[in-house]
N, CA, C, O and CB atoms as a CASP TS submission, in Angstrom:
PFRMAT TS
TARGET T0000
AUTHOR 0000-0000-0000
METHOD Language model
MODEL 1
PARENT N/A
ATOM      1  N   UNK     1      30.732  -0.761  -9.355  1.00  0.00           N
ATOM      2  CA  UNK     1      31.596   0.389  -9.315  1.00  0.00           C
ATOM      3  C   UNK     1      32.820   0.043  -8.480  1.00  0.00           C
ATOM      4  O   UNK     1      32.768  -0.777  -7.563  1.00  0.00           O
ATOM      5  CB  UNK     1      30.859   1.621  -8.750  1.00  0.00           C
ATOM      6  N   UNK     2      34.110   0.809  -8.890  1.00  0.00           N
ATOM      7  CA  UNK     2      35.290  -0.052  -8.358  1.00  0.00           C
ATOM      8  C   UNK     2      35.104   0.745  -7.202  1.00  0.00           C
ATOM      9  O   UNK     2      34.762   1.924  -7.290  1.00  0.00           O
ATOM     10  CB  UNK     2      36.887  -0.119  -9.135  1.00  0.00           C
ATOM     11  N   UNK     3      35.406  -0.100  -5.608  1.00  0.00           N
ATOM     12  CA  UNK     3      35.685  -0.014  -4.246  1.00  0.00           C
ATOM     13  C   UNK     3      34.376   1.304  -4.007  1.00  0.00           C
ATOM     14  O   UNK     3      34.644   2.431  -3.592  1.00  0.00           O
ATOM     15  CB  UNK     3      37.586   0.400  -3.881  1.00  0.00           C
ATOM     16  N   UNK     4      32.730   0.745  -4.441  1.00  0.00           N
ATOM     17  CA  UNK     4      31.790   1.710  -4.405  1.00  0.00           C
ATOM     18  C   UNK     4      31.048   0.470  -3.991  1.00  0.00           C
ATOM     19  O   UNK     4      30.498   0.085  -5.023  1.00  0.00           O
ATOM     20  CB  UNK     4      31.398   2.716  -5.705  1.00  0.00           C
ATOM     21  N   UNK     5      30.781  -0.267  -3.112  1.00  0.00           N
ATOM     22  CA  UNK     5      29.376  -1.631  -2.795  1.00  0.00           C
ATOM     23  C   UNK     5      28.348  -0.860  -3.209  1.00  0.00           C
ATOM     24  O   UNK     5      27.755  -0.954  -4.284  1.00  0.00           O
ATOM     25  CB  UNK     5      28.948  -2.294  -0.943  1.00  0.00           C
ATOM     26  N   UNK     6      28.148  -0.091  -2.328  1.00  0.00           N
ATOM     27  CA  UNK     6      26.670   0.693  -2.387  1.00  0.00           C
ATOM     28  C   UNK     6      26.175   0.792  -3.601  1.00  0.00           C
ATOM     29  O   UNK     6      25.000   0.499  -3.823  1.00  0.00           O
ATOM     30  CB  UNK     6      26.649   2.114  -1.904  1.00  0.00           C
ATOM     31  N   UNK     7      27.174   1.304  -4.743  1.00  0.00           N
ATOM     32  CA  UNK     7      26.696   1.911  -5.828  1.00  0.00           C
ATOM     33  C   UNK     7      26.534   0.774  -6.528  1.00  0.00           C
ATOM     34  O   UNK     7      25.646   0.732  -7.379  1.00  0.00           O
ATOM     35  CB  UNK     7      27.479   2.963  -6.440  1.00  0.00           C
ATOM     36  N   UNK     8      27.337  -0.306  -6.298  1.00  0.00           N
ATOM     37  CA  UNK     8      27.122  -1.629  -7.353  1.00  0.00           C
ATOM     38  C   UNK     8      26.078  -1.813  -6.975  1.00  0.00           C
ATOM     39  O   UNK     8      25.193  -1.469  -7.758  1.00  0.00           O
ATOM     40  CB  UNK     8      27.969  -2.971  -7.375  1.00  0.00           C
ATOM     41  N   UNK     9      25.578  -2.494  -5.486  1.00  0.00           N
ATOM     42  CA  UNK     9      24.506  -2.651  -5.190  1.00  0.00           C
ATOM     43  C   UNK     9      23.262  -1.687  -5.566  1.00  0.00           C
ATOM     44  O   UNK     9      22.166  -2.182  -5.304  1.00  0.00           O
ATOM     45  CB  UNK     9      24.703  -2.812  -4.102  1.00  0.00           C
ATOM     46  N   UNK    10      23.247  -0.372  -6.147  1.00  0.00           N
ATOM     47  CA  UNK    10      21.964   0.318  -6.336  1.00  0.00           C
ATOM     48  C   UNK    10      22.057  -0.304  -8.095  1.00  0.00           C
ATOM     49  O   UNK    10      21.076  -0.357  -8.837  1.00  0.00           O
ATOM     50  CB  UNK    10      21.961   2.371  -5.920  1.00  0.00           C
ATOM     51  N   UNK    11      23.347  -0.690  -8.448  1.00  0.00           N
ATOM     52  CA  UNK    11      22.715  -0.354 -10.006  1.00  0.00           C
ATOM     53  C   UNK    11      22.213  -1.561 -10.697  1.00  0.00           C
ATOM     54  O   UNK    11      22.138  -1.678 -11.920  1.00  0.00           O
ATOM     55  CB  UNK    11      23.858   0.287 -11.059  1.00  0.00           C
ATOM     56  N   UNK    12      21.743  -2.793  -9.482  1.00  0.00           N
ATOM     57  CA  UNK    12      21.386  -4.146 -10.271  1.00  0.00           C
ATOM     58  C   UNK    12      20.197  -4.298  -9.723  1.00  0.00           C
ATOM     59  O   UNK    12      20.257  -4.076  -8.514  1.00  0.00           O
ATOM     60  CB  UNK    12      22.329  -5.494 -10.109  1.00  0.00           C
ATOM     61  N   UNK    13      18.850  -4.659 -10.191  1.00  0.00           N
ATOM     62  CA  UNK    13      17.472  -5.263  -9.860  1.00  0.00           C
ATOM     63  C   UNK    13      17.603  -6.197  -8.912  1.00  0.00           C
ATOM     64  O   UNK    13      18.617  -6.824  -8.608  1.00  0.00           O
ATOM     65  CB  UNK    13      16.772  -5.887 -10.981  1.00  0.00           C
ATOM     66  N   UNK    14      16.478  -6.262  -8.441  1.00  0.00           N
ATOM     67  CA  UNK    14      16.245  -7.295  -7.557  1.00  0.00           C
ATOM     68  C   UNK    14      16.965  -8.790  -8.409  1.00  0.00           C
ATOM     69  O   UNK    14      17.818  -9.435  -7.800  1.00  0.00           O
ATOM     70  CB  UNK    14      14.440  -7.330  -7.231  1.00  0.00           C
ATOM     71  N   UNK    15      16.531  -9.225  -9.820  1.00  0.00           N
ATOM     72  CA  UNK    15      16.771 -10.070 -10.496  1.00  0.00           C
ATOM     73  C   UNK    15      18.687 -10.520 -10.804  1.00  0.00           C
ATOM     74  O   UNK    15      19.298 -11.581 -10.931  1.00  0.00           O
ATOM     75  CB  UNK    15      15.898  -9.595 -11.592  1.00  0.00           C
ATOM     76  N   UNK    16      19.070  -9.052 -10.818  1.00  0.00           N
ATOM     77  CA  UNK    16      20.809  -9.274 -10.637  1.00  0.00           C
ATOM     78  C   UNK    16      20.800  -8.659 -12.238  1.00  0.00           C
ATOM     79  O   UNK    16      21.863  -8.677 -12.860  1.00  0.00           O
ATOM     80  CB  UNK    16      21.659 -11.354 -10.290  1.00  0.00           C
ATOM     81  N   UNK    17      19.436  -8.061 -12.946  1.00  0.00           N
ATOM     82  CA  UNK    17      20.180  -7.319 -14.029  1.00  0.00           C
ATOM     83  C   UNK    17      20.887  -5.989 -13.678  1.00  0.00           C
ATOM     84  O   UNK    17      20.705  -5.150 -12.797  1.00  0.00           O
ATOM     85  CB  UNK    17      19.230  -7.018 -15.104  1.00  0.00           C
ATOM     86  N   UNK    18      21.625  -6.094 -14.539  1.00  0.00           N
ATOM     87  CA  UNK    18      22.354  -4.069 -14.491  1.00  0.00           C
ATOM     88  C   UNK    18      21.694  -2.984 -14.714  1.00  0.00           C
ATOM     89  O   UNK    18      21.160  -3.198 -15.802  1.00  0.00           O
ATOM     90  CB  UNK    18      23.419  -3.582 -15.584  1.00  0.00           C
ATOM     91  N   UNK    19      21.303  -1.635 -14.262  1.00  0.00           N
ATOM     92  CA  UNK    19      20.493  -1.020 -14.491  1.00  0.00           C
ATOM     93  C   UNK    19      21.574   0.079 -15.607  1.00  0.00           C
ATOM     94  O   UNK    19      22.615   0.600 -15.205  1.00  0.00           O
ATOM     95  CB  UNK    19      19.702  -0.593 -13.113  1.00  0.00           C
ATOM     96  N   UNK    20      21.131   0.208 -16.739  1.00  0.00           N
ATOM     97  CA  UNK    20      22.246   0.520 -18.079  1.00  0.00           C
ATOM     98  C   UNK    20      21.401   1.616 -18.142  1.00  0.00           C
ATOM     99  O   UNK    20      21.922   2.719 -17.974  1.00  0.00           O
ATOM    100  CB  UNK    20      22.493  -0.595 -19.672  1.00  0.00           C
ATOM    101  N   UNK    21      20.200   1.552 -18.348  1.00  0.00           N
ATOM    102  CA  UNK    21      19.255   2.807 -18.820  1.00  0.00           C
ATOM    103  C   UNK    21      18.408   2.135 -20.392  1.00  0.00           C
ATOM    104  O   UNK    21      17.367   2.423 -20.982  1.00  0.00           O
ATOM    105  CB  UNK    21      20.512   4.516 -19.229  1.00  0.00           C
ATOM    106  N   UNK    22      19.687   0.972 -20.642  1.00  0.00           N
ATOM    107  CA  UNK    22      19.098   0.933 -22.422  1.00  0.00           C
ATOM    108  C   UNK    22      17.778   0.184 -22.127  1.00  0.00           C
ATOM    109  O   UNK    22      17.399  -0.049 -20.979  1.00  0.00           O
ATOM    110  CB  UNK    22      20.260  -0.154 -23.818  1.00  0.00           C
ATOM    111  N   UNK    23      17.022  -0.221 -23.379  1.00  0.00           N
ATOM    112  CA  UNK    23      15.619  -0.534 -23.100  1.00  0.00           C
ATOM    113  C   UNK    23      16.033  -1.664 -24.550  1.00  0.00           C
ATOM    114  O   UNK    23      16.509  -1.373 -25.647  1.00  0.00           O
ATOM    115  CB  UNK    23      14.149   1.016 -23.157  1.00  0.00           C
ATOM    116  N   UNK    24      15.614  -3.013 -23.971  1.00  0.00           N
ATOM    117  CA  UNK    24      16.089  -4.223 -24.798  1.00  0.00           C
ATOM    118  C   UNK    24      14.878  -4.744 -25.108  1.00  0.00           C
ATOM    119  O   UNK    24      13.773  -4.207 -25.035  1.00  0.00           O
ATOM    120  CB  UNK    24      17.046  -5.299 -24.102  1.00  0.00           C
ATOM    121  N   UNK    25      15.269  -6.174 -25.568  1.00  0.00           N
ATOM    122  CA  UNK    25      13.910  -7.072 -26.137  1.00  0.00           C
ATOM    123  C   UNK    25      14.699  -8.288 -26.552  1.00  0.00           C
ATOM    124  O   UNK    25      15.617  -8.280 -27.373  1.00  0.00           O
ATOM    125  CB  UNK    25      12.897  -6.334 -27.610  1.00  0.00           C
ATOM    126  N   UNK    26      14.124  -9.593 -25.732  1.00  0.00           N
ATOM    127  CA  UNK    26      14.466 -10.495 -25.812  1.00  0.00           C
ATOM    128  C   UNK    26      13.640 -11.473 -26.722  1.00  0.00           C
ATOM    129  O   UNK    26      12.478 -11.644 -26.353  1.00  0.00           O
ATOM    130  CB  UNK    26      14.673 -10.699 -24.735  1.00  0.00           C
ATOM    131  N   UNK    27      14.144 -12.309 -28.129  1.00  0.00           N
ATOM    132  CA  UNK    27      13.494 -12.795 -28.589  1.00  0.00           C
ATOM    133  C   UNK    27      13.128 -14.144 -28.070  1.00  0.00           C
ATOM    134  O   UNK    27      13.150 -14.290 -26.848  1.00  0.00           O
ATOM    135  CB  UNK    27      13.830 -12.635 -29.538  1.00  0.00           C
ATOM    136  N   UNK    28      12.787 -15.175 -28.845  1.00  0.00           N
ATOM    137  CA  UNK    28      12.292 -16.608 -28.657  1.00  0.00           C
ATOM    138  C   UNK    28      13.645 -17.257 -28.555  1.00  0.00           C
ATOM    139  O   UNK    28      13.809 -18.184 -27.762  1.00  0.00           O
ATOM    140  CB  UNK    28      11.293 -17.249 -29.923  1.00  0.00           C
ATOM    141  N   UNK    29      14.400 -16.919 -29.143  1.00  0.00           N
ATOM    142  CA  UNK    29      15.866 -17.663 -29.082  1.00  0.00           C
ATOM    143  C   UNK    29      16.918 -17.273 -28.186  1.00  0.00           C
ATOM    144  O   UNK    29      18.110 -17.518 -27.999  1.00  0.00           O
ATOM    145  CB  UNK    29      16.533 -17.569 -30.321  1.00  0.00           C
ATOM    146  N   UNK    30      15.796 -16.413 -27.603  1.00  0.00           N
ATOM    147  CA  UNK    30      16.804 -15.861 -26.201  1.00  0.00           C
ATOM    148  C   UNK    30      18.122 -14.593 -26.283  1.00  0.00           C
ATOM    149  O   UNK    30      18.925 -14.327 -25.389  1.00  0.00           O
ATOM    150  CB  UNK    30      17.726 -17.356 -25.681  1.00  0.00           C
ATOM    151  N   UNK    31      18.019 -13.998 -27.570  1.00  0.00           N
ATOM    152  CA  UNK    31      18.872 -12.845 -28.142  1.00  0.00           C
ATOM    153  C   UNK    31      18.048 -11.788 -27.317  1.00  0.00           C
ATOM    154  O   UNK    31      16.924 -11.627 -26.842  1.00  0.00           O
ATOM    155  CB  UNK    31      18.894 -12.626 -29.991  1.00  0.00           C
ATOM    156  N   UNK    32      19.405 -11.091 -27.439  1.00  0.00           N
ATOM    157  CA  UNK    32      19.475  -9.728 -26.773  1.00  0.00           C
ATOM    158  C   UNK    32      19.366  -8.722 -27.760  1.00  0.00           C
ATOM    159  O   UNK    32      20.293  -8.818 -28.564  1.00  0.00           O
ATOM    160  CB  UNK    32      20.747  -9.496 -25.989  1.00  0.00           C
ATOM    161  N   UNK    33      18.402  -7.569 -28.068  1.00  0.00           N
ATOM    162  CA  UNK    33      18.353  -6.785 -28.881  1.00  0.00           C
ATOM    163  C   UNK    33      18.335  -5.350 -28.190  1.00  0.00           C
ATOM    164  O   UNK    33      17.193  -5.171 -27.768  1.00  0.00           O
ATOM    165  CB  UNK    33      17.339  -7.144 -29.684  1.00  0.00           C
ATOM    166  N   UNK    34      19.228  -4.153 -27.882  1.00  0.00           N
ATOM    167  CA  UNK    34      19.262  -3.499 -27.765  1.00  0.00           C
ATOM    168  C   UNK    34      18.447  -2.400 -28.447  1.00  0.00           C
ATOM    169  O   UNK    34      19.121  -2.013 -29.401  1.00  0.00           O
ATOM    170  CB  UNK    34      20.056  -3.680 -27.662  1.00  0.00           C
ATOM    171  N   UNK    35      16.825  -1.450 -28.355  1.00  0.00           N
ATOM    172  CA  UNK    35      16.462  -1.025 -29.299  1.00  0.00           C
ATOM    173  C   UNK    35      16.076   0.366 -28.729  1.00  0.00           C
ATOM    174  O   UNK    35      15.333   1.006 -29.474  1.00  0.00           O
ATOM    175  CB  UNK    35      15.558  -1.868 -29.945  1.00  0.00           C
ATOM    176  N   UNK    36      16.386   0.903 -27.690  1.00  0.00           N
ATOM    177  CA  UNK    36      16.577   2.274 -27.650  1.00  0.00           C
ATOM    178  C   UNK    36      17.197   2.796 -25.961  1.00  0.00           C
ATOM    179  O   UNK    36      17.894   1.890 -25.503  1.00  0.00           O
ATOM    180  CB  UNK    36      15.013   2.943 -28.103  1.00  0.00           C
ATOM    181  N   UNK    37      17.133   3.529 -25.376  1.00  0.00           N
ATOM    182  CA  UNK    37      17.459   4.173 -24.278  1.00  0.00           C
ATOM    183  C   UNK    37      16.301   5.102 -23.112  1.00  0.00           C
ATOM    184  O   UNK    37      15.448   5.930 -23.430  1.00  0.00           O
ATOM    185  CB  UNK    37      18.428   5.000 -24.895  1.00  0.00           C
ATOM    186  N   UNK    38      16.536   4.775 -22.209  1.00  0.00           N
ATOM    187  CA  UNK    38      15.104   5.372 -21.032  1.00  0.00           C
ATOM    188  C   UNK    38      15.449   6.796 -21.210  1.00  0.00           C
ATOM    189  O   UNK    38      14.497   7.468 -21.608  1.00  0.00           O
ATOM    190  CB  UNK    38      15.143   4.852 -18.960  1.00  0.00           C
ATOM    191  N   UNK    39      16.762   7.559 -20.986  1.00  0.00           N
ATOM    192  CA  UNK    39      17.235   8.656 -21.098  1.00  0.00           C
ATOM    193  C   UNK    39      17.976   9.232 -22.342  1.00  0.00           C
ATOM    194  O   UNK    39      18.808   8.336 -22.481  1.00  0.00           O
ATOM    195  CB  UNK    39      17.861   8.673 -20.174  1.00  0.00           C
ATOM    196  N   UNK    40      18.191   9.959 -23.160  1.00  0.00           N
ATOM    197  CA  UNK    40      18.967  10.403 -23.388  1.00  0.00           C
ATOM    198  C   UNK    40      19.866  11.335 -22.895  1.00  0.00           C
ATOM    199  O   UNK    40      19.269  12.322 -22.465  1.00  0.00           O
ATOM    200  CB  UNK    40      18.670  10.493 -23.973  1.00  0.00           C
ATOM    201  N   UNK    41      21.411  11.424 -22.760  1.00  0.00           N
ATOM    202  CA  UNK    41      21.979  12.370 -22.157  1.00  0.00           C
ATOM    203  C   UNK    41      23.383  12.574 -22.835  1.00  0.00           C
ATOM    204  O   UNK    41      24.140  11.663 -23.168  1.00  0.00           O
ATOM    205  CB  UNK    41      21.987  12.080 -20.742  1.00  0.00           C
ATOM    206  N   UNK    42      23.568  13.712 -22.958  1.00  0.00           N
ATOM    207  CA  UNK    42      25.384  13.546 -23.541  1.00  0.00           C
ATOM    208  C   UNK    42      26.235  15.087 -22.396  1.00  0.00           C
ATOM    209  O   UNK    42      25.754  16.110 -21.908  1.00  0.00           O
ATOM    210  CB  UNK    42      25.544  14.118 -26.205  1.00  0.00           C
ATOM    211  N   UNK    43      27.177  14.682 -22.396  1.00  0.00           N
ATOM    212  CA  UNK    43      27.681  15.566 -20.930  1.00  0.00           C
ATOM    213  C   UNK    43      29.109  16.072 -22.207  1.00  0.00           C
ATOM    214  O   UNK    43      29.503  15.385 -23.150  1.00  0.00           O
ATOM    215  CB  UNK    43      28.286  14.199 -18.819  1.00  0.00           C
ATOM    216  N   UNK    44      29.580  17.379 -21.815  1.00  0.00           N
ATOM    217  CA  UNK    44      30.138  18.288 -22.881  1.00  0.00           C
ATOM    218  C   UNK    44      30.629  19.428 -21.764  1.00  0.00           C
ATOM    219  O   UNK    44      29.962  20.400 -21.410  1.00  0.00           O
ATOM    220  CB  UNK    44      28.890  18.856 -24.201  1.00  0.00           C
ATOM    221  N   UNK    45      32.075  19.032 -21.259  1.00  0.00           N
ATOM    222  CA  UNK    45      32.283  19.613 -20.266  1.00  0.00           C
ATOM    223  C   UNK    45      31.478  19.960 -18.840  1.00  0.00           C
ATOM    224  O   UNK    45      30.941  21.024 -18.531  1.00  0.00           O
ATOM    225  CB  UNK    45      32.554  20.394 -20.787  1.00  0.00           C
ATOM    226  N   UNK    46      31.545  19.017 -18.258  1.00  0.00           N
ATOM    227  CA  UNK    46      29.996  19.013 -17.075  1.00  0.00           C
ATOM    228  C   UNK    46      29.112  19.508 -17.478  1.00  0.00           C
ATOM    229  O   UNK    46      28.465  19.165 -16.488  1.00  0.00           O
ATOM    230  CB  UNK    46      29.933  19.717 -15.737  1.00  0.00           C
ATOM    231  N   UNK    47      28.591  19.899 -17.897  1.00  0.00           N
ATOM    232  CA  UNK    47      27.094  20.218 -18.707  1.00  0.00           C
ATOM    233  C   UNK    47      26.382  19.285 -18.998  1.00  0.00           C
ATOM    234  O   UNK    47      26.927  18.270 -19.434  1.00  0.00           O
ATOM    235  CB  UNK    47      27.124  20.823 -19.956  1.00  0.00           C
ATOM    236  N   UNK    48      25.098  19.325 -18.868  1.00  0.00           N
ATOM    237  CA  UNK    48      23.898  18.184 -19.574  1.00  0.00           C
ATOM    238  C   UNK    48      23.375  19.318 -20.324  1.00  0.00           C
ATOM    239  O   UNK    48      22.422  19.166 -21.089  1.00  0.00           O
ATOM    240  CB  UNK    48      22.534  17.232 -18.428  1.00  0.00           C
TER
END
C-alpha cells in the first residue's frame, strides 16, 4: 500500500505471497490458475 508499511506488511504471508482473497491452484508445470475467491464482495456506493 502506497506510504502504508503496516498495511503492506499485513497483506503478505509469512512466505512473501499477497493476501488477494483469490483461491488458486498450481499445476505440475508450475502455472497459476486462478479458480475462485475466499469472499465475495462488490461495494455500490459504500455499501456491501
Amino acid at each position: 500500500y502506497f506510504k502504508n508499511q503496516e498495511a503492506t506488511a499485513n497483506a503478505r504471508d509469512e512466505e512473501g505471497w499477497l493476501r488477494t482473497g483469490d483461491v488458486c491452484i498450481i499445476d505440475k508445470r508450475g502455472l497459476v490458475y486462478i479458480v475462485g475467491r475466499i469472499k465475495e464482495l462488490i461495494k455500490y456506493k459504500a455499501y456491501q
